[in-house]
C-alpha positions in Angstrom: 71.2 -193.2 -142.9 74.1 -195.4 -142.3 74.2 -196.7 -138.7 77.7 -196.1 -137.2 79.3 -198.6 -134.2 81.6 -197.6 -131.6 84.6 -200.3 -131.3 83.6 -203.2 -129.7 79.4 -201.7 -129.0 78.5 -205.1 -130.1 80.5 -207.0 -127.6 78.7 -204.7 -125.1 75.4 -205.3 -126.7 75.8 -209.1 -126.4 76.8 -209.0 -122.3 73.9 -206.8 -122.1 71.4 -209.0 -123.6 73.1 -212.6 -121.7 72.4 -210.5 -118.2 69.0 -209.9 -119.4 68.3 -213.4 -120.0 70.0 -213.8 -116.7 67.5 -211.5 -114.8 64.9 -213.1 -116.6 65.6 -216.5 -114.9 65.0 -214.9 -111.2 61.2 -215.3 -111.5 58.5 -216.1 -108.6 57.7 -219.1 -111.1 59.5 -221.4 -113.5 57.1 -221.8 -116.2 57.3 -217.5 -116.7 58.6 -214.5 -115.5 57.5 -212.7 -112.3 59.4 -210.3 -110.3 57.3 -208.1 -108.0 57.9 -205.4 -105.1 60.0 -207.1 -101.9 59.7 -210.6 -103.1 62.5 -213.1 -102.4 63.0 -212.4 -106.6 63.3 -208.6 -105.8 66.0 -209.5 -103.3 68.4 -212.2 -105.9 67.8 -209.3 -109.1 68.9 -206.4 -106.5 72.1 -208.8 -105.2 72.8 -209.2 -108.5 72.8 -206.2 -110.4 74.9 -204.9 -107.6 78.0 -207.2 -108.2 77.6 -206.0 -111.9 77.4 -202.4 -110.7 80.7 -203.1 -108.6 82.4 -204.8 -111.1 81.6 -201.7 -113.5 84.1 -199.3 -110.9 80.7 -198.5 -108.9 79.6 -197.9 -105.7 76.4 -199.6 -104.9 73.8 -199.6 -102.1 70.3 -200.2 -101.5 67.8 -197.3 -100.7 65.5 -197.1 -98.2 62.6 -197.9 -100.9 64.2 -201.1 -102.0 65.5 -199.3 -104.8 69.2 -200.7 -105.8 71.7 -197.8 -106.4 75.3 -197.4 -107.3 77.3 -194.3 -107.6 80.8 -192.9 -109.5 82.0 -189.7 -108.5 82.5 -186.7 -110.9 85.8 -184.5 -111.0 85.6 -184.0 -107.4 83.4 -186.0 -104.7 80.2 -185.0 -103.7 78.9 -183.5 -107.0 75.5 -183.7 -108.0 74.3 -186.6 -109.6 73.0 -187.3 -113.4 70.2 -190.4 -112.5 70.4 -193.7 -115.2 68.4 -196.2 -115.0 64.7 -197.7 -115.1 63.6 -200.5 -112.9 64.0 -204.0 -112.7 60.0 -205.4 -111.6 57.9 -206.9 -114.1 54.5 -207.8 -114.7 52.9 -211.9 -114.7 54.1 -213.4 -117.7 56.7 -210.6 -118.9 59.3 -209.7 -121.4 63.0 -209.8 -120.6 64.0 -206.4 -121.5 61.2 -204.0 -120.2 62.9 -202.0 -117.4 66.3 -204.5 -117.1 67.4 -203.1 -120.1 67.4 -199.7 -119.7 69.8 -200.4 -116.2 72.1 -203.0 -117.9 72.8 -200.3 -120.3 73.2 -197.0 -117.5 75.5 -199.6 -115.8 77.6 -199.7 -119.5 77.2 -196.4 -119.4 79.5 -196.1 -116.6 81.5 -198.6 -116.7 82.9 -196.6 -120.0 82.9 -193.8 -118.4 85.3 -195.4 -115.4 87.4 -197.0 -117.4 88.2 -194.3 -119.2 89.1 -192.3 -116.3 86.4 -189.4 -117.7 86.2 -186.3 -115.0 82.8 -185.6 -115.8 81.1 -182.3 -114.0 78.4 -184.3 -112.2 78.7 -188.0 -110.6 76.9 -190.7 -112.5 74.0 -192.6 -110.7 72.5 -195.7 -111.8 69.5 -196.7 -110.0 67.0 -200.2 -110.9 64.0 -199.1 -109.7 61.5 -201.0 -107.8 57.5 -201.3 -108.2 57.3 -199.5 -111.3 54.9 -201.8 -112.7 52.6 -201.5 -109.4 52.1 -205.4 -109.6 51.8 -206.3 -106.4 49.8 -203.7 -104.6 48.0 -201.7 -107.2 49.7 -198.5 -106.6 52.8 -198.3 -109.8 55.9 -196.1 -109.1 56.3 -196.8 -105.6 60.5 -196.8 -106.0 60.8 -194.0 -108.0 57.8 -191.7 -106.2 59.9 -192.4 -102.5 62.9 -191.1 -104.6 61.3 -188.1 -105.1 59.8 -187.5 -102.0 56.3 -188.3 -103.5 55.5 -191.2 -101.4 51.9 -191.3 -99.4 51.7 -192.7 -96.0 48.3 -193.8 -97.1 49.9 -196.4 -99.1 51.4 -198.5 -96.2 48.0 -200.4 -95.9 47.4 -201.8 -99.5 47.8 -205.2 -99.6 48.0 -207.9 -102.0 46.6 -210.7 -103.0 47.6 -212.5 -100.2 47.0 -209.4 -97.9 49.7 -208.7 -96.8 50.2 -204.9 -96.3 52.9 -203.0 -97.8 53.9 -201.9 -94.0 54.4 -205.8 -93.2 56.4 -206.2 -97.1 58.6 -203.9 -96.4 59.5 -205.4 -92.5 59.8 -208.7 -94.0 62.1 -207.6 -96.6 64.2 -206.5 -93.9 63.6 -202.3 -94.5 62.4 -200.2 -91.9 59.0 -198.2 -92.8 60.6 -195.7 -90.6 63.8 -194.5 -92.9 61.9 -194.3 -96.1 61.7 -190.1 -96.5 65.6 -191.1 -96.2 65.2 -192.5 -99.9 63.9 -189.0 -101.0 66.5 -186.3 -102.9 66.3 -183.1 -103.1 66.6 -181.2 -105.8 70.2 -179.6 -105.6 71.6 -183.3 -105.4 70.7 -184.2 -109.2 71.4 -182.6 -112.3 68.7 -184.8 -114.2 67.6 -188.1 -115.5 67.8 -190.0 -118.2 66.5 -193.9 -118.9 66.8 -196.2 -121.8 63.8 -197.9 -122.3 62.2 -200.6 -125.1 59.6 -198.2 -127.2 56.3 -200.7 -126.7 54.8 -199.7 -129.7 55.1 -200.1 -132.9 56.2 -196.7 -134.6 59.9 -197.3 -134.6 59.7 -200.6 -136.3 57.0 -199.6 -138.8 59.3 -196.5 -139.8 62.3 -199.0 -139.7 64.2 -196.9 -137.5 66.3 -198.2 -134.1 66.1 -195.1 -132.1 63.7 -192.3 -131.1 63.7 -189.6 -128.3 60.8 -189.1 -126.5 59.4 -186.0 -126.4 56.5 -186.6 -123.1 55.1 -189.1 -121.1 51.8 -190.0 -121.3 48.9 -188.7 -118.9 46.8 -191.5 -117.3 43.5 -191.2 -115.8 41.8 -194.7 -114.8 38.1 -195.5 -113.5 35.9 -197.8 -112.5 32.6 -197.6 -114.4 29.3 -198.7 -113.0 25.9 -199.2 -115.0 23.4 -200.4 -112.6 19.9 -201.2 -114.3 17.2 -204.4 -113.3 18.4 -208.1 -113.5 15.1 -210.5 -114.4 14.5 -213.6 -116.2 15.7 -213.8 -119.5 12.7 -216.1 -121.1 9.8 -213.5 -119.3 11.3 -209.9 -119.8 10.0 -208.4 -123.1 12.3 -206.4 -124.8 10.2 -202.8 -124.3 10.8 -203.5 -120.7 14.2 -204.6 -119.9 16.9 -201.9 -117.7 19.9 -204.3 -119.4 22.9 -203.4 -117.9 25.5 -205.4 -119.9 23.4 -204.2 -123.4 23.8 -200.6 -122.2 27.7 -201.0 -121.2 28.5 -203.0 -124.4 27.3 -199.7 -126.3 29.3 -197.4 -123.9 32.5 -199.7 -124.8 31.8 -199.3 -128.3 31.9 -195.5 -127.9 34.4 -195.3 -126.1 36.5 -196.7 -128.8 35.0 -194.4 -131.2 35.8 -191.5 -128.9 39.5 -192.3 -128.4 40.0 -192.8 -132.1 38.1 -189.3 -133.2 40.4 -187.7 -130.2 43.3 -189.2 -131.2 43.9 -190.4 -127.6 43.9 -193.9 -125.6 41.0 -195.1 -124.4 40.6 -198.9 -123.4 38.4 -200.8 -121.3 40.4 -203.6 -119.6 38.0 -205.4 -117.6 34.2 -206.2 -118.0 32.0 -208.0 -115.4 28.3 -208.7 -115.5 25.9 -209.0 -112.6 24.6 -211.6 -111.3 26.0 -213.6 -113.6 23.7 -216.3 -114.7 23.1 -217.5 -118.6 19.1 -217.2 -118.3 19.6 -213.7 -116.1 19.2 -210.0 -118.0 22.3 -208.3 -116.3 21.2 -206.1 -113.9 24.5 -204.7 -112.9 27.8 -204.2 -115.0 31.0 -202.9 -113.3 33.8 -202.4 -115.9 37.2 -199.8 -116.5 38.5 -197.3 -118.5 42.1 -196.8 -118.8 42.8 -192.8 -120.8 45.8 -191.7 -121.6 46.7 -189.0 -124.3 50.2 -186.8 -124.8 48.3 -183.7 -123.4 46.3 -184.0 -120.8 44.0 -181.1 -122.4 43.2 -184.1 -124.7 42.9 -186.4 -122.1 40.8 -184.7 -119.9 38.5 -183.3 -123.3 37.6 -187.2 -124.2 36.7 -188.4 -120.8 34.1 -185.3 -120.6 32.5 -186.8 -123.9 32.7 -190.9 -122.4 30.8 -189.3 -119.7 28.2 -187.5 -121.7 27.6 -190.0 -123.6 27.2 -192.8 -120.7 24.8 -190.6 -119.4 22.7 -190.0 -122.9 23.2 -194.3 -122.8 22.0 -194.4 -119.2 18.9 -192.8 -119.5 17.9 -193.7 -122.4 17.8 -197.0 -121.5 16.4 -196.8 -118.1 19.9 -197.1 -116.1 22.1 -195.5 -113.7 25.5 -194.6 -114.3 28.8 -194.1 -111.8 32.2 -193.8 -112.0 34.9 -193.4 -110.0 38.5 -192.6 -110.5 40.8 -194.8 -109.1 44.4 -193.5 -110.7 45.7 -190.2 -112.1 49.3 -189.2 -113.5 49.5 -186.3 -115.5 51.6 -186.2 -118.6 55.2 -185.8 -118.1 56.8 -183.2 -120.6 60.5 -184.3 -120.9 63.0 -181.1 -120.7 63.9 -179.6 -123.8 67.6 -179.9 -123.1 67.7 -183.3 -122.0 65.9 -183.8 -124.8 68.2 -182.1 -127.2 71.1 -184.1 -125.4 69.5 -187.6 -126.1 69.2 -186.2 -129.6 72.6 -185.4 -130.2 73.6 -189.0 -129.1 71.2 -190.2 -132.1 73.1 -188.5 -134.4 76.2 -189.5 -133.1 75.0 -193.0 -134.1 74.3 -191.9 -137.8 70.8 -190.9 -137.6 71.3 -187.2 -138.4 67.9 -186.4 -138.2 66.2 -188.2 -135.0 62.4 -189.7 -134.7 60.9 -188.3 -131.6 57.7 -190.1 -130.1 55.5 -189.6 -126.8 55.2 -192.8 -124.7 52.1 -193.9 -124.4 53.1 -196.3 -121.7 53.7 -194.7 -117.9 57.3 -194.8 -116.9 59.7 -194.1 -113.8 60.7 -190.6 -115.3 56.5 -189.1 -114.4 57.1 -189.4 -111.0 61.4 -188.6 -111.1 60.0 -185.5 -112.8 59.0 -184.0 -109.3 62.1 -183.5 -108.4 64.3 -183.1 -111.6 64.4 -182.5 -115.1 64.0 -186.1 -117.2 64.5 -187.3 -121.1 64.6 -190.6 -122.6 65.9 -192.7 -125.5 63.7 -195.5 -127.1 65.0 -198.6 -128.7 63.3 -200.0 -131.4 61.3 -203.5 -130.5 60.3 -206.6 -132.7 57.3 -208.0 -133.1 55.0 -205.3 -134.1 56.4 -203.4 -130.9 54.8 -206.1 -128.2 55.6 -205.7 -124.7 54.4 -207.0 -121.4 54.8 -210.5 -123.4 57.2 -213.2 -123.4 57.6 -212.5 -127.3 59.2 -208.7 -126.2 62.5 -208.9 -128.6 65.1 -206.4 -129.3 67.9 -206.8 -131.5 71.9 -206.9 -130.4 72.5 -204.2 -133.5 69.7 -201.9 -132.1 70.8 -202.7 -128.4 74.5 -201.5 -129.7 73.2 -198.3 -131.2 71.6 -197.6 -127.7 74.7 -198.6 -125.7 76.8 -195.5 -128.1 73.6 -193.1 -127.9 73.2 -193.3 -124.0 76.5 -192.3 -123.8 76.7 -189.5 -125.9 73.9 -188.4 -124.3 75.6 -188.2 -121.3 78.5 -186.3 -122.7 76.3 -184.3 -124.3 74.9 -183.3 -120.8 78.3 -183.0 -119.0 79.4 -180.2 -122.0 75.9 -178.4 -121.0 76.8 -178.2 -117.5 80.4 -177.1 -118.2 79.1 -174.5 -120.5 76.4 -173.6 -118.0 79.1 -173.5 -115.2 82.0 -171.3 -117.4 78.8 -168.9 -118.2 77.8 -168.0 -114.3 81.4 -167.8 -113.8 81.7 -164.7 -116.3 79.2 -163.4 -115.5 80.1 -162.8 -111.8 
């Protein structure tokens, strides 16, 4: 495979990667980056990408969601739209090009297309998303979810850690809780979506390959655990009579590793906490997590029966009570077939005449865009064995290049789909 450049991709790639850096610096703190949900950072990244939206021939706008938005007509005004983007909120202590990227390069996207004076049989759309990462109130997706008309009035009273609810977040930030179904498209407005986004794994590096498309979103299911047993003193408790909590969740951990691995899904447990706490104290309570996620959610859904089974074989053989609760659910995200086959043939526009494809194992915009249109997506390849969520995150300008030409093939790729799809209903009227 020989990689192959469009005339002056690496130019691009480089102005990309500066206004990442750039976005980077608009953080909640100085020592690392921060950039939640209707902060005063949220604000500066939204002003910002929209003066490089309007300088890219765009017409830009803020949704009622926060979400920032820019818009170049088709052939004719008032076409439907084909969605780029991804968002532009981070976690504490993030990378530079998780979300940001994949906008930076919708907004090349267009600014080619513009400049070119390309009639394309759909508008172009580029949208940063907001509250992808669920950071600040616990609840991820929130842009992309009031895009699609997925939003839950239920969520106006989370709050966060300075509880603050989201109905009060969204007043300060100067939007009205009263216009957001106005976010919300409906179907016959879009023609799809497609997003650019930093792999965060390490397949595409270990195979030593820059691109991949992605055939499906993970599924997600996340719980609170709770084994509940009897705390005592830890010098007068003889083994034969102890209920110890933290002993009996330390096993169900242990399994649950062994069960993801045998299932070939995801299973994790993030956070661990032992009751009442104190070093001379058998734990009589331990509350802890499981995060699952699989490609299929028949796989999903097919582990999680066998963590329970065996918390309950755990529980009572050691004297204990067991409880869970499920706290999140998305279910995996198939991406269409013929975005998919369009993000494809922008691969092999690049060189790669015979494309890696990869599920994401990470939770994206697209699950809930999904709702209300067809999505795809194009992985770039990043450094580091694929870490993300880190201040180590690292892509390369090459790579970023190669993604810059593949997006927008893909996109011409789509507009020949829709012309052929438009030419065939005309015949056949």
């Amino acid at each position: 495979m020989t990689p192959r450049l469009a005339s002056g991709s690496l130019a691009v790639a480089e102005r990309v990667l500066d206004r990442c850096d750039e976005l980077a610096a608009i953080s909640s703190s100085p020592e690392l980056l921060e950039r939640v949900h209707l902060s005063p950072e949220h604000r500066r990244a939204n002003d910002r990408v929209a003066a490089w939206m309007a300088e890219a021939g765009l017409t830009p706008w803020q949704d009622a969601a926060g979400n920032q938005c820019a818009r170049l007509e088709g052939a004719r005004a008032g076409l439907p739209a084909l969605l780029l983007g991804s968002h532009l909120d981070t976690v504490r202590d993030a990378g530079r090009y998780d979300g940001m990227l994949g906008v930076l390069l919708a907004i090349e996207v267009a600014t080619r297309v513009a400049r070119r004076g390309e009639e394309l049989p759909f508008a172009l759309e580029v949208i940063g998303f907001t509250d992808e990462e669920g950071a600040r109130f616990g609840n991820a997706l929130l842009g992309s979810r009031a895009l699609a008309g997925g939003f839950d009035p239920e969520w106006w009273e989370d709050r966060d850690r300075d509880g603050l609810t989201l109905r009060e977040a969204f007043v300060d930030f100067g939007l009205d809780p009263a216009r957001l179904p106005s976010a919300a498209r409906r179907p016959e407005t879009l023609v799809g979506y497609l997003e650019t986004h930093i792999e965060q794994g390490p397949y595409l590096e270990d195979a030593d390959r820059a691109l991949a498309v992605v055939s499906s979103i993970a599924g997600a299911r996340r719980f609170e655990f709770t084994l509940t047993g009897v705390a005592g003193h830890a010098g007068g408790t003889p083994y034969a009579r102890r209920r110890d909590a933290l002993v009996g969740a330390s096993e169900l951990v242990v399994a649950v590793e062994q069960i993801g691995r045998a299932a070939g899904v995801i299973a994790t447990v993030g956070r661990l906490q032992a009751f009442p706490g104190g070093i001379n104290v058998i734990p009589g309570r331990v509350e802890f997590t499981l995060d699952l996620r699989a490609e299929h959610d028949r796989d999903r859904d097919a582990a999680l029966a066998d963590i329970r089974l065996r918390a309950r074989e755990i529980a009572d053989r050691r004297g204990l009570r067991f409880e869970s609760r499920e706290i999140y659910r998305a279910d995996a995200t198939p991406c269409a077939p013929w975005l998919q086959e369009a993000v494809a043939s922008g691969i092999r526009r690049t060189g790669d005449d015979d494309p890696m494809t990869l599920w994401s194992r990470a939770g994206h915009d697209g699950m809930a865009v999904s709702g209300v249109t067809d999505v795809a997506m194009l992985f770039v390849r990043c450094g580091n064995g694929g870490i993300s969520h880190h201040p180590d995150e690292t892509v390369t300008v090459h790579d970023v290049a190669l993604a810059l030409d593949a997006f927008e093939a893909a996109v011409l790729a789509v507009a020949e789909r829709v012309r052929a799809e438009a030419q065939r209903l005309g015949a056949s009227r």
